[in-house]
C-alpha positions as CSV (number, residue, x, y, z in Angstrom):
1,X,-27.6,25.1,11.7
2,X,-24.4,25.1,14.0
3,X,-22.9,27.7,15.6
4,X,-19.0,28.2,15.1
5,X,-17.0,29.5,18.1
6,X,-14.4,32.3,17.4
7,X,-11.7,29.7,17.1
8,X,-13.1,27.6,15.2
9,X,-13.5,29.9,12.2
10,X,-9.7,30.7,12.9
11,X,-8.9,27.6,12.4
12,X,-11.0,27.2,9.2
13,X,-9.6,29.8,7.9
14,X,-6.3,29.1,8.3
15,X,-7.0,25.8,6.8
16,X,-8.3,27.0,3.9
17,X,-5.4,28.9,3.2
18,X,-2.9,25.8,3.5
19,X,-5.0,24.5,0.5
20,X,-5.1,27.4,-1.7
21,X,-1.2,27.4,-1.2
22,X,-0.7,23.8,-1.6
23,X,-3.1,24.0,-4.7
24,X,-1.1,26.8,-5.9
25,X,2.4,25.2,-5.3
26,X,1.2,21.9,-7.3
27,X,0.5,24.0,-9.9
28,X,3.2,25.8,-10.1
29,X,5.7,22.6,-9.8
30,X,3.4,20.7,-12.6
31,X,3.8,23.7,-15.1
32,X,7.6,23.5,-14.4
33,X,7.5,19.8,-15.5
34,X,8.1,18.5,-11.4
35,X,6.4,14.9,-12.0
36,X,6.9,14.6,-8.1
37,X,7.7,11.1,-6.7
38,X,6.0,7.8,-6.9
39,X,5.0,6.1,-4.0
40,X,4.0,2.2,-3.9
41,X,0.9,1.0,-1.4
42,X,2.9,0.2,1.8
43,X,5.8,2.7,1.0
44,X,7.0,5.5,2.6
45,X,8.7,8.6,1.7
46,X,10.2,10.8,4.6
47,X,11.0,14.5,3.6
48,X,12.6,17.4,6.2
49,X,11.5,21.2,5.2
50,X,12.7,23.9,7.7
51,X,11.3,27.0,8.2
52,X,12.2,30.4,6.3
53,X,14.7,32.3,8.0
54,X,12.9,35.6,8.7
55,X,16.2,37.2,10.4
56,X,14.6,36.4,13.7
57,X,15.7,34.1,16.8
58,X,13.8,30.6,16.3
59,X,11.4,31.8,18.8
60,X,11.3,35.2,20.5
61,X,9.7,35.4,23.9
62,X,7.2,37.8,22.3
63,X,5.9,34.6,20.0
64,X,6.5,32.2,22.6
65,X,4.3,33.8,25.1
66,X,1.3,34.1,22.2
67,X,1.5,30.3,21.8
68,X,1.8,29.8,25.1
69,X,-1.5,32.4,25.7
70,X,-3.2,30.6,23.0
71,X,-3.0,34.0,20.9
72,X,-0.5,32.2,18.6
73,X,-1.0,28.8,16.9
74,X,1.4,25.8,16.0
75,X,-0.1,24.2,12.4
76,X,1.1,21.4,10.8
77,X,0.1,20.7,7.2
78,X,0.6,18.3,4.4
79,X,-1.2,17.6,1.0
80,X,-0.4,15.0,-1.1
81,X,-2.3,13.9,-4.5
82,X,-2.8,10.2,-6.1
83,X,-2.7,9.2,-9.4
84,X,-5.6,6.7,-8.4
85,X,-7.6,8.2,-6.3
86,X,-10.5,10.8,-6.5
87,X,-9.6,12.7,-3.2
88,X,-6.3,13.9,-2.4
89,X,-4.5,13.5,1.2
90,X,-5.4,16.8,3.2
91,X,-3.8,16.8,6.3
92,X,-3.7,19.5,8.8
93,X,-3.2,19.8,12.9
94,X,-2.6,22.4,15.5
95,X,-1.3,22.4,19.2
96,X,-3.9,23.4,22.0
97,X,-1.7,25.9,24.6
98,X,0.5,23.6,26.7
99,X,-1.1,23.2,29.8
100,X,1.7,23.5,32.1
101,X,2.8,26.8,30.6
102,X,6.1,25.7,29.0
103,X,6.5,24.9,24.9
104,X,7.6,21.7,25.3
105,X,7.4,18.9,22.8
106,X,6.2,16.5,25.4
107,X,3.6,19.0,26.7
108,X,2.1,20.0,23.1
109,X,-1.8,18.3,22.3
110,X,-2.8,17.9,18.9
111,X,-6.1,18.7,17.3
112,X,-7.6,18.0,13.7
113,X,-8.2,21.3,11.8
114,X,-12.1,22.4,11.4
115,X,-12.8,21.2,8.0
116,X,-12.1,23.7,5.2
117,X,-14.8,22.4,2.6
């Protein structure tokens, strides 16, 4: 038995939501006929996506003090499936509070999602 702390099952939980979306999106871009791109061993694709424009400033002070409070998380996720393989790539982080108070690129810590499974 292990106990989970508050966070943790925060953090779960947000994970297991970047799945059921991903899973979701795939689906929805494979009934559209999106093949998606081949990639060789030893090649890499690069790919910017920007965030939805939600008629607010990048980052209000309101949100910017959560993250910086640790009320307010930073995730970065990415999914990817192979042809080959059994498993597909999950791949999820999120930034601890920056220690020295500011939201800083250089101050940011990054931390491997609890596992959603």
């Amino acid at each position: 038995m292990s106990l989970r702390t508050s966070t943790e099952n925060v953090d779960k939980e947000a994970h297991v939501g970047f799945v059921k979306d991903a899973i979701a999106e795939y689906d929805d871009e494979v009934k559209k006929g999106n093949a998606g791109v081949s990639v060789g061993v030893n090649e890499t694709i690069y790919n910017t996506l920007f965030t939805p424009d939600f008629n607010l400033p990048p980052l209000t002070k309101a949100l910017a003090e959560q993250i910086r409070t640790g009320r307010l998380r930073i995730y970065v996720y990415g999914r990817s499936r192979w042809k080959d393989e059994a498993h597909d790539l999950d791949w999820c982080r999120w930034a601890q509070p920056p220690i020295s108070g500011q939201i800083d690129e250089n101050e940011l810590v990054w931390h491997v999602c609890e596992d959603w499974q």
